[in-house]
C-alpha positions as CSV (number, residue, x, y, z in Angstrom):
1,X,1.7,-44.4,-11.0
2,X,3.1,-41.0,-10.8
3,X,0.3,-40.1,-8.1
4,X,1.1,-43.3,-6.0
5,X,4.8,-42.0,-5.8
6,X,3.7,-38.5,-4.8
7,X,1.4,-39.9,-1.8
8,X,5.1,-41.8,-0.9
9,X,6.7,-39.3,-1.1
10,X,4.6,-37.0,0.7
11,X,4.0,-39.8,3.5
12,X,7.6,-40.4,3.9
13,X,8.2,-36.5,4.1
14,X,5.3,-36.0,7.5
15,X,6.8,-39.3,9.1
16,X,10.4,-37.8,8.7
17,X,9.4,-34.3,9.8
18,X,7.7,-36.1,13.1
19,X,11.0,-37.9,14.4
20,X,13.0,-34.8,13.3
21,X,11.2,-33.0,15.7
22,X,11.4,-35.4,18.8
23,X,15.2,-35.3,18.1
24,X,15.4,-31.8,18.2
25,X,13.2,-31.4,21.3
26,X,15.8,-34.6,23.1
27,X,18.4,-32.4,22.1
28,X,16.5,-28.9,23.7
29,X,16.3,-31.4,27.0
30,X,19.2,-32.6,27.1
31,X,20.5,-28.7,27.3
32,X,17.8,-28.0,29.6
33,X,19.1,-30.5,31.8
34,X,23.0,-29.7,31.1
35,X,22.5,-25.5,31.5
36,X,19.8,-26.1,34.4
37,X,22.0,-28.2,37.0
38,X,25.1,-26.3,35.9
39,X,23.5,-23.0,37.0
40,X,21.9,-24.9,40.3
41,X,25.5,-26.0,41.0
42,X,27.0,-22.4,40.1
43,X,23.8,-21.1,42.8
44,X,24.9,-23.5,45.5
45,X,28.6,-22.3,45.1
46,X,27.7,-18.8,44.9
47,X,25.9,-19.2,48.6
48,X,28.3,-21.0,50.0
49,X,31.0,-18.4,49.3
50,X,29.3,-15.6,50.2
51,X,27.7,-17.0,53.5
52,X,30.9,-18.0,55.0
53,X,32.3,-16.0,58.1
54,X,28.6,-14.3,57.8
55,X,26.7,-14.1,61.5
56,X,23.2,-13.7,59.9
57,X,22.8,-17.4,58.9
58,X,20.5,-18.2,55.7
59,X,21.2,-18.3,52.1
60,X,22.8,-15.9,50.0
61,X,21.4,-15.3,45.8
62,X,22.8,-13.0,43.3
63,X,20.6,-10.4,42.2
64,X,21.3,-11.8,38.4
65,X,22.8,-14.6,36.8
66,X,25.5,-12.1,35.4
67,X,26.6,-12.0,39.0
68,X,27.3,-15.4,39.0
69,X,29.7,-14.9,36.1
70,X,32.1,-12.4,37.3
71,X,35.3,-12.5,38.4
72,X,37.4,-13.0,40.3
73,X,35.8,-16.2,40.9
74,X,33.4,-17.0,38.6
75,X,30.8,-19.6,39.2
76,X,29.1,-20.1,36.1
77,X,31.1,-20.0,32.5
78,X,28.0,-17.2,31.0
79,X,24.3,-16.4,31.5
80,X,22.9,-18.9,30.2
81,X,19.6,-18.5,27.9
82,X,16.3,-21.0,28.9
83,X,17.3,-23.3,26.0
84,X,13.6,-24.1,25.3
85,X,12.3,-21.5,24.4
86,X,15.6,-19.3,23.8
87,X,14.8,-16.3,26.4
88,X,15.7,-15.7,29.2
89,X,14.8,-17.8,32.1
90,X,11.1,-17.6,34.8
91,X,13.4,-16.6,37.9
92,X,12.3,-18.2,41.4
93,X,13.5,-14.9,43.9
94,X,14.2,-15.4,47.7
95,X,12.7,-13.3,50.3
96,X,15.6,-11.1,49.9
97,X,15.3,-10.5,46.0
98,X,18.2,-12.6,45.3
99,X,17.6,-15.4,42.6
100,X,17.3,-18.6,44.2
101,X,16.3,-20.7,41.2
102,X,15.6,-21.2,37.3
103,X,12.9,-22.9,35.4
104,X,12.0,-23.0,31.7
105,X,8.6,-20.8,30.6
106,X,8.3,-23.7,28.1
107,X,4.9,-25.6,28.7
108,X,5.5,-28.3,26.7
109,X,5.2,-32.0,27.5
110,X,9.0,-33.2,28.7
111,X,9.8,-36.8,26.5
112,X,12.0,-37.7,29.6
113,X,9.8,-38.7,32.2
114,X,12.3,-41.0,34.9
115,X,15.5,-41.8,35.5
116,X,17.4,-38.1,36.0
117,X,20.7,-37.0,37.2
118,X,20.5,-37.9,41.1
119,X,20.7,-33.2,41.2
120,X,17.2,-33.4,39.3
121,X,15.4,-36.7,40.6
122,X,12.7,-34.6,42.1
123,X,11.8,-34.0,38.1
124,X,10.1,-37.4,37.8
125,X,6.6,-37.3,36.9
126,X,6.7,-33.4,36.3
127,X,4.3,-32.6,33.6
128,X,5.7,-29.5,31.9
129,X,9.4,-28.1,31.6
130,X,7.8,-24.9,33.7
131,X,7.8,-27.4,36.5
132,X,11.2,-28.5,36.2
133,X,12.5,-26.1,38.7
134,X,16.5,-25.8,39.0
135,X,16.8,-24.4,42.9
136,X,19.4,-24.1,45.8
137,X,18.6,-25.8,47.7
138,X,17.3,-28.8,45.5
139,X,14.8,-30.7,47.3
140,X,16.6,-33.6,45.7
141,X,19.3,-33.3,48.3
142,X,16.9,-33.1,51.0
143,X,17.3,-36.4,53.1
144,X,14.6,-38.1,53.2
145,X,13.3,-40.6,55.8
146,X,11.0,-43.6,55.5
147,X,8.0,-44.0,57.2
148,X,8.2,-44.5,60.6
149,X,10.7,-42.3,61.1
150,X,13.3,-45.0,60.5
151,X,16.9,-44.7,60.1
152,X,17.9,-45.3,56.0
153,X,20.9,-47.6,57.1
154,X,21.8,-49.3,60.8
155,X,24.5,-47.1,62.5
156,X,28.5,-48.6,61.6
157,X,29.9,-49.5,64.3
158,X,33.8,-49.3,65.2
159,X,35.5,-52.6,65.1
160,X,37.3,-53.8,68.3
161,X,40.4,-53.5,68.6
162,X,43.3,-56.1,67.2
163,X,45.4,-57.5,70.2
């Protein structure tokens, strides 16, 4: 009897210790996600300051993500850590050097597979966090055009005028 409720126990321990640690890797997602677009948004921000009144068009990266925390306008809260592996991020550099994106060195299997923030959407069917790339520009903003060559939506026209 005492052996049966050993085996229990022991069973019950395994099957805990398995959906403790699919919570804990949701959670390292979830921040992913959260730290990811924030610093993508903090990017986009950071080139859009910078490359006004400029007469060179093109983007403009910081060097570091320190950069994009200083004042006196800071565009990110702190330099974030990757939160999956907790180091620092793989850094995507532009032409010029500056950093242009983020993505996590983690290559483990993502649990979320669909359905991401309309920033990320280009995620779907990614199969490591190492391809999750957070860039500016996101090819999720990038307008896309059906076949054919289409328009998404007929044009709105102005109503006539009320006599």
């Amino acid at each position: 009897m005492l052996m049966f409720v050993i085996v229990l126990i022991g069973m019950a321990t395994t099957i805990a210790a398995k959906q403790w640690k699919v919570v804990v890797q949701r959670e390292r997602e979830a921040d992913l996600l959260a730290k990811g677009i924030e610093i993508q948004s903090a990017l986009a921000f950071y080139s859009a300051a910078y490359k006004a009144g400029r007469v060179m068009p093109g983007e403009v990266y910081p060097q570091t993500l320190a950069d994009l925390t200083k004042l006196p306008k800071p565009f990110l809260r702190k330099a974030y850590r990757d939160p999956m592996g907790h180091e620092d991020w793989d850094y995507l550099r532009s032409p010029t050097g500056g950093i242009m994106g983020v993505r996590s060195k983690s290559r483990e299997k993502p649990l979320r597979q669909r359905d991401f923030p309309p920033a990320v959407r280009h995620f779907e069917g990614r199969a490591t966090y190492y391809d999750w790339v957070f860039q500016h520009p996101s090819p999720s903003s990038a307008v896309s055009m059906p076949p054919g060559n289409a328009p998404l939506a007929q044009p709105i026209l102005p109503s006539p005028p009320v006599r």
